[in-house]
N, C-alpha and C positions, 0 to 999 in steps of 0.2 A: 744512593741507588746504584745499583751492579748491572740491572738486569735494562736491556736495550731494546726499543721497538718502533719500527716505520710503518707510518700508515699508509696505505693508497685507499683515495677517494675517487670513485669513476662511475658511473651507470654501464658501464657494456662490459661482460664480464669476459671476453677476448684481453682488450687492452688492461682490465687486473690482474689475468692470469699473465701476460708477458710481463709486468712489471717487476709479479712477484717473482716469475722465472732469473728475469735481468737483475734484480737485487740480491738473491742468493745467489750469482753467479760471482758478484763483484765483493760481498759482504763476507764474514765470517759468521759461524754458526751460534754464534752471540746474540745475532740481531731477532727479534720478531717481525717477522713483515706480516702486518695485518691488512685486507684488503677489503672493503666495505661497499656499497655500491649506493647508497645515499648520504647526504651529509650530518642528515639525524642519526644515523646508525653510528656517524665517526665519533659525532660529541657525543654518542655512551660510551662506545669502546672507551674511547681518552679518558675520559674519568675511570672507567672502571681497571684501566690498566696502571692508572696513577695507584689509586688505591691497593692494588698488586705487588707494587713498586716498583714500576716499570719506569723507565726515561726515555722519553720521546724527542729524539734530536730530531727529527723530519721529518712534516705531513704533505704527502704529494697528492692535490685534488686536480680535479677536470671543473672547467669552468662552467658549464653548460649541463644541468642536472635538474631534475625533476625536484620540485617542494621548494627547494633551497639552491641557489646558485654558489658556485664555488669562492666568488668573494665575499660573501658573506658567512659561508662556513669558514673561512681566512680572519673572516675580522673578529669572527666569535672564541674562536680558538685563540686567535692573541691577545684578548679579553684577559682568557684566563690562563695562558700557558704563553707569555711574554717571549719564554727561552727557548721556544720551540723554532725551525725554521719555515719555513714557508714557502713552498715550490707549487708557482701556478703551469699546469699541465694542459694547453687549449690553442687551437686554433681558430676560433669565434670570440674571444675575449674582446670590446671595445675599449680607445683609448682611455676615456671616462673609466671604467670597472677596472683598468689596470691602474689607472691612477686613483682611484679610492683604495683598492687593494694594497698599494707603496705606503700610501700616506695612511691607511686607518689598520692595517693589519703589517706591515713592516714586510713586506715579501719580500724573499731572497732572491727570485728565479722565477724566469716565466720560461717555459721551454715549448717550442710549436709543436704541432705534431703537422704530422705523423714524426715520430720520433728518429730522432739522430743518435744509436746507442752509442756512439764513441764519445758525442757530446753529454749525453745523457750518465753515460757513466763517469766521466771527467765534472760534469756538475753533483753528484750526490759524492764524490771520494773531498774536490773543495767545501762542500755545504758542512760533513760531517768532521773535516780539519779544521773549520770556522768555528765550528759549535764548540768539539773540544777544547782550542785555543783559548776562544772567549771564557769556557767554566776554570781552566787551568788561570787565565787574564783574572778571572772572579776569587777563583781561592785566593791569588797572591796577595790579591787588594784585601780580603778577607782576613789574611792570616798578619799583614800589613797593618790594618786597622786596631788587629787582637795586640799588636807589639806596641804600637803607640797608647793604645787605652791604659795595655798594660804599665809601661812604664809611665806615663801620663799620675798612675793612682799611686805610683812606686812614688814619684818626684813630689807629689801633692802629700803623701803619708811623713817623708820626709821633710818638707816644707812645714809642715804644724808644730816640727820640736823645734823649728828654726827661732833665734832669738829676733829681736828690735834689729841685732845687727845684719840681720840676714833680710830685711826686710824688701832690697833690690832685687835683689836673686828670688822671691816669691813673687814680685811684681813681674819679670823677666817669665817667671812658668806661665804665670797666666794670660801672658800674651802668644805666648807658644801653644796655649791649649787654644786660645782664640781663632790664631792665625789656623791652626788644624781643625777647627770645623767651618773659618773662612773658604779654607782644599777643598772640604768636605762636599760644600755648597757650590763651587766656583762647580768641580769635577760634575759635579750632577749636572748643574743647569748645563755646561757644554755639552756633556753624555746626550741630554733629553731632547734639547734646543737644537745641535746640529744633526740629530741622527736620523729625524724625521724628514727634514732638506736634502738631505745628502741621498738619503735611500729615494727619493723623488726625483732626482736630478741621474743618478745613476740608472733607476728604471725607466724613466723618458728618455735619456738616450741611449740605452739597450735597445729601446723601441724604433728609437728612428734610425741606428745602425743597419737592426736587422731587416727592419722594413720603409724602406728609405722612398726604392722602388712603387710601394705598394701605396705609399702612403700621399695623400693630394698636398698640395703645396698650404692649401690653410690648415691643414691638421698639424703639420709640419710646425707652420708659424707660432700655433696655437701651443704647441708645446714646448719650443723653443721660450715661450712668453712664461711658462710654467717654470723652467729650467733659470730661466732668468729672476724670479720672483724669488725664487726657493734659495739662489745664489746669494741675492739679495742679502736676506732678513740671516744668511751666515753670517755676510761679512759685518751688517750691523750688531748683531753679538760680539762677535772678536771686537770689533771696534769699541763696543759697550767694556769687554772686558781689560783691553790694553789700557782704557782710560779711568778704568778703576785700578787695575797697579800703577799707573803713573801716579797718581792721586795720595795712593794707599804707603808706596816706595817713597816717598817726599820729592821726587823729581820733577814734580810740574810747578815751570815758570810761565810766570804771566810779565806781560808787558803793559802797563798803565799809561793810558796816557790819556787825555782829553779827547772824547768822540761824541760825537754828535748820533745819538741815537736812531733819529726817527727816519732816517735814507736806509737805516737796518731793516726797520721792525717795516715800512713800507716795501721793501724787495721782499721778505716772507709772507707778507699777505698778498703780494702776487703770487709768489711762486703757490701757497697753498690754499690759491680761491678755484682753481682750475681743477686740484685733489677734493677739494668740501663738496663742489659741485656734483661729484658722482654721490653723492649721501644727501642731494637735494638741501646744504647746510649752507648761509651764505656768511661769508666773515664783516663784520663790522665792525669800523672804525669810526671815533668820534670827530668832528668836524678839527679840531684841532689839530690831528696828526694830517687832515691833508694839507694845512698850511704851511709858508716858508718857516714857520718859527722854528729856531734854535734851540734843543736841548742837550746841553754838553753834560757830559755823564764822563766821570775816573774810570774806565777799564779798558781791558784787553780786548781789542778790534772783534781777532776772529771768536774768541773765547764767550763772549757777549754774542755774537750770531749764532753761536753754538747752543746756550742757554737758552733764547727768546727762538728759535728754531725747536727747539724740545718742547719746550710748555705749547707752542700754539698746535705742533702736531698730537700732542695729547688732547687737545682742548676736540680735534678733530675727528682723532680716533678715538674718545668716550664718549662726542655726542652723539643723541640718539639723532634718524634722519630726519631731515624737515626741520632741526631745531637750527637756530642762530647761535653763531659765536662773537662777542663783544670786545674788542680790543682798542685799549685807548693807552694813551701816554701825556701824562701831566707832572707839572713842577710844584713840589712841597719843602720849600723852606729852602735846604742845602742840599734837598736829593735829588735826582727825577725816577719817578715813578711808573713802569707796565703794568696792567691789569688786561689779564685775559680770562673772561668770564665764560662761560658753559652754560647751558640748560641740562644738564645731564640728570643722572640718578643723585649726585650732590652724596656724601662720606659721612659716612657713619661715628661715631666719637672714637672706636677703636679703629677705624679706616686710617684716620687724622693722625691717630700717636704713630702707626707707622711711614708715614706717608714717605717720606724722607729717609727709611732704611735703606740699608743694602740688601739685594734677595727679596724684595719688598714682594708679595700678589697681593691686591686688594679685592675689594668685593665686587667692584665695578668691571666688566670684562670689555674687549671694544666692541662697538658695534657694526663693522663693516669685517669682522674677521683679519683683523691687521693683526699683525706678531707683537707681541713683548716680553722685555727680556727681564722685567721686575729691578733693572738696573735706573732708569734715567731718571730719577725724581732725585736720586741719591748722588747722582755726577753731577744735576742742575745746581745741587745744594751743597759741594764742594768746590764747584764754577764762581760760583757767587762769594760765597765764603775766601776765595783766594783772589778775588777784585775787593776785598774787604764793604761788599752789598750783602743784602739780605734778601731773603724770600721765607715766603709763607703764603700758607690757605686761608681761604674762608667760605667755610660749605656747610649747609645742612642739609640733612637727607631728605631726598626728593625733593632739592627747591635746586639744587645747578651746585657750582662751584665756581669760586673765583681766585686766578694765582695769584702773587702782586711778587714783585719785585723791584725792591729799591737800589741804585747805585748814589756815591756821592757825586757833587757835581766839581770836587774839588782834591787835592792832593790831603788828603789825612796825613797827620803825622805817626 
């Protein structure tokens, strides 16, 4: 597409005549500024201008409109125009509608009014250096992709006339094609996973910069709590993902040694009876684990609170509320044994063969809206694997899920 066009969205047709004024002031005679005055009128323009072959780097709406409010013509449009940017134009927007708007429509920019043009034109010159940056950031990656597929089919065309003796150097490609749609995957999930948090934490505190004053001390709290939340579920990604390149690189060392299990697995069912609680879930434990007995298990201290820490917060984030979660620890033969049971929706036979991938989504989603990064089943199952224990499922759909995980209770050879 060659041909360029900015929407303005507003009901009073004062403030679309200055906009339009202010945008061919700042603009080049390339751009189309179209100015609309309800939000239905915008979603036809936009299609009908796509259909033109128009590219629409910027749609600037007013919050407060008749039929349709302005975050919802935001959320609609990035529905279906992802690349488009997003500029909320309002003085009556509430915290709530600004933060649906971050999180469900990706806003770039909320700007007050009555309008600041020096700000106002210093926001639409960054908006549309962003956009171009980002398609110029898009081709490279594009044109990037086209060079590796290509040579990719080049090395693979060549590898087929390869003899017996070339058989290293074919195994060697196709851990290279591997490892490049491992990029492929890691790239997305960070692209997807942190951009939603980040544009959350960035639009909350624009919000409490510019209205600090304005704003009561529990709104304040309230979104600082937001801001913290969103900070959160980044750094357990990065951390999900630094611990899959340790894992992936051969770098991770574990320390073996004889521990006593159940002073572990008893400090996480306190720390996550206080979390179930708000999901009306209670954790149970079998009479056994509150007693003094001894179960000495071969592994690495913190590596093992790592593992039995991931399965029971899964066990918490997929049940449904009101349901019970079951966790017991028992001795079989030379091993010792966790099981941590669910009522949940219980895995389907193709849920099960992936369970334990990398990049894993199942069919099951959480129930209290907690994050997941479709990594941790797959770092539990290389945790274990490098304490030389086992894990595995046992679930049928709609009757729950049960994890188990074995450790030895002795030095293997």
């Amino acid at each position: 597409m060659d041909k360029l066009a900015i929407l303005c969205v507003d009901d009073e047709q004062a403030i679309l005549k200055s906009l339009k004024k202010t945008l061919k002031r700042i603009l080049s005679e390339e751009y189309l500024i179209e100015t609309l005055d309800c939000a239905q009128e915008a979603l036809y323009s936009m299609d009908e201008l796509w259909q033109d072959g128009y590219e629409i780097p910027i749609i600037i709406s007013d919050y407060i409109m008749p039929n349709m409010k302005g975050d919802e013509l935001l959320r609609r449009v990035h529905a279906v125009y992802p690349k488009t940017l997003k500029i909320m134009l309002t003085g009556q927007a509430s915290i709530e509608a600004m933060a649906n708007t971050i999180n469900y429509a990706n806003l770039y920019r909320y700007i007050a009014k009555p309008l600041d043009l020096h700000d106002f034109n210093l926001t639409i010159k960054e908006a549309l250096n962003s956009y171009f940056q980002a398609r110029k950031l898009e081709q490279f990656y594009a044109d990037l992709e086209a060079k590796i597929a290509k040579r990719t089919r080049e090395l693979h065309e060549k590898n087929q006339q390869l003899t017996q003796l070339n058989y290293e150097l074919h195994e060697k490609n196709k851990q290279l094609i591997q490892l490049n749609q491992d990029k492929n995957e890691f790239l997305g999930i960070a692209a997807h996973d942190l951009k939603n948090p980040l544009s959350a934490i960035q639009g909350l505190a624009s919000l409490i910069q510019n209205g600090l004053h304005e704003l009561s001390e529990d709104k304040v709290i309230e979104m600082v709590g937001m801001i913290s939340i969103g900070s959160q579920h980044m750094f357990n990604l990065i951390q999900n993902l630094l611990n899959v390149n340790i894992i992936e690189s051969g770098k991770m060392n574990v320390s073996l040694e004889v521990v006593d299990i159940q002073p572990i697995l008893q400090s996480l069912v306190k720390q996550y009876s206080s979390r179930a609680k708000t999901k009306e879930i209670t954790l149970y434990t079998s009479e056994l684990v509150k007693t003094t007995h001894f179960f000495p298990a071969v592994v690495d201290r913190e590596t093992v609170q790592q593992v039995l820490d991931n399965l029971i917060s899964n066990a918490v984030k997929y049940s449904p509320l009101g349901k019970p979660v079951h966790i017991k620890i028992i001795q079989t033969r030379n091993r010792v044994r966790c099981e941590i049971k669910d009522e949940g929706p219980g895995l389907s036979e193709q849920d099960k063969q992936k369970l334990f991938s990398k990049f894993t989504r199942l069919t099951p989603q959480p129930t209290g809206n907690e994050h997941s990064t479709g990594l941790g089943l797959f770092i539990v199952k290389k945790l274990v694997e490098a304490m030389k224990g086992s894990v595995w499922c046992e679930s049928e759909l709609g009757k729950g899920s049960t994890f188990i995980v074995e450790f030895p209770m002795k030095i293997e050879p």
